[in-house]
Steps between C-alpha positions, in 0.01 A plus 500: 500500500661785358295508206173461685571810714571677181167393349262620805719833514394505116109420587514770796627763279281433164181543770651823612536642148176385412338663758668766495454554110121433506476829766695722279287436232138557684358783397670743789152691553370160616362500852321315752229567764589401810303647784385757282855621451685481151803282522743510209659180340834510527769235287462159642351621834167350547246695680361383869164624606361464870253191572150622490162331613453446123786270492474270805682163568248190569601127477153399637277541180354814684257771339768765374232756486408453844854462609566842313205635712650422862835644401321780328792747709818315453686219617689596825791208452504233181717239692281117414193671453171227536169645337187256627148583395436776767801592594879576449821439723883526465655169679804555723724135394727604738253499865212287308195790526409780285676827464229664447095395396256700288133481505220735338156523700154611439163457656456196298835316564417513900109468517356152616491240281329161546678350234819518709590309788831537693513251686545284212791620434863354576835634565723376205869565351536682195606271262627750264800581758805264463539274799802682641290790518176394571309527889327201589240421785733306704708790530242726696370136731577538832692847443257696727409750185180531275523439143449884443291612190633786365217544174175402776323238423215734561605744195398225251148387516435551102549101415609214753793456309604881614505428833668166457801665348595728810592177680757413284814529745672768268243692657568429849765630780571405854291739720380467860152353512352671864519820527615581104405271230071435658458824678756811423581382115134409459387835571727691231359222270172609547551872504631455177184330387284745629720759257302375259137661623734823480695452174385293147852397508762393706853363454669353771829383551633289808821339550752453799791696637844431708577767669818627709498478878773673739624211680685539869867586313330806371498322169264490245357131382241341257433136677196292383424156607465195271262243532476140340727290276494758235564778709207752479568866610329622778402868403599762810195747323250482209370797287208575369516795184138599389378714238139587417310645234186696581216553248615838433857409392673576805762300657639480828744224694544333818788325544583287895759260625423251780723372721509092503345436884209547704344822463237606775116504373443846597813627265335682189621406132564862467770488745747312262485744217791585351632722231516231220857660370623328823334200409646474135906575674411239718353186276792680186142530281316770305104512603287603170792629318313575247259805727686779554456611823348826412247364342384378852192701711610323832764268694425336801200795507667830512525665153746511272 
């Protein structure tokens, strides 16, 4: 026992050296790019770029090109990232929906299409989540919440196959159907579409929130219900962070959060704007990391 202890100290230490020797002999000018900085090597210190939209993670066969396209501004979170044909999402293991979703929308990805028919499509698992992690249709059954899209259906009328990819349950969470999920939800769904007649892109990223509420001790809580065998989170709020690109290069963001319940008809989508920095404290994400903020012309319509 002894001696085997002896002989993995030996392999630890003959790795060591070797790295450490082939990084004092590199050439000590040699650099990398990395975000258009220079980055020194240093002796057996490897060097860690960020994750760019040239670099994406996909396990479903998925265009990288077009992938690359959607997250065109960053990746605000890299925890079990999914990338389908149309869209990209970060799956929360933990509450069993996404962290966060990302689509990319022009006239042409919303416009009618005969070719595609939603009501032939079916709510279905995502069979590339294990089982302990994955949300099934059983689980929302008889739980009094919609199977809430959070890439629309609607967003993805390029190819039937588009649209039958945002009803895989990895892109579904709990939400109230009257009053949120047909009516108030709906509406920031379509004002988002409607971006498009303003902007030849726009990137739009939706995902749910938990958020604190002072309880009668004159504490602070987060409490979420759970629903079904596998215990689905129930979202308290859902955001909405939008960027769009006019013709002229400009760019400007909106950014909203929704609370999870009936919201009156007459209520405005503008009324739930919100600074998106409060957004990304909230959800512990960066929205388009990769756009500084100065390079924006607008948020939520007041300049920059």
């Amino acid at each position: 026992m002894f001696r085997k202890k002896i002989f993995y100290l030996a392999q630890l230490s003959a790795v060591g050296l070797t790295g450490y020797y082939f990084g004092l002999n590199k050439n000590a000018d040699e650099t990398l790019m990395v975000d258009g900085r220079s980055l020194r090597s240093m002796p057996g210190l490897p060097i860690f770029g960020t994750v760019s939209a040239a670099t994406p993670y996909s396990d479903t066969g998925s265009d990288s090109s077009r992938i690359s396209q959607i997250m065109k501004y960053g990746f605000p979170g890299l925890d079990h990232v999914r990338s389908y044909d149309d869209y990209v999402l970060s799956y929360d293991r933990r509450t069993r929906v996404p962290h966060w979703v990302f689509e990319h929308l022009t006239k042409e990805h919303i416009k009618k299409n005969d070719q595609v028919d939603r009501s032939k499509c079916d709510f279905m698992p995502d069979e590339s989540i294990h089982p302990f992690f994955r949300s099934l249709n059983s689980d929302y059954k008889g739980s009094g919440f919609d199977r809430g899209h959070m890439a629309a259906a609607g967003n993805h009328r390029l190819a039937q196959k588009h649209v039958e990819q945002t009803f895989y349950l990895t892109n579904m969470a709990p939400q109230v159907g009257e009053g949120f999920n047909r009516h108030a939800w709906n509406r920031l769904e379509k004002h988002v579409r409607k971006l498009t007649n303003v902007y030849n892109n726009v990137y739009c990223c939706t995902g749910p929130l938990y958020l604190p509420r002072k309880e009668s001790d004159g504490k602070s809580y987060v409490k979420y219900q759970v629903i079904g065998a596998n215990t689905v989170a129930v979202p308290t709020h859902f955001y909405k962070v939008v960027v769009g690109e006019a013709p002229d290069g400009t760019l400007d963001m909106e950014a909203y959060v929704m609370p999870n319940q009936k919201i009156p008809d007459e209520t405005p989508v503008s009324m739930y704007m919100v600074p998106p920095e409060t957004i990304e404290k909230a959800a512990g994400l960066l929205f388009f990391d990769k756009l500084h903020r100065s390079k924006l012309n607008r948020i939520n319509g007041k300049k920059v």
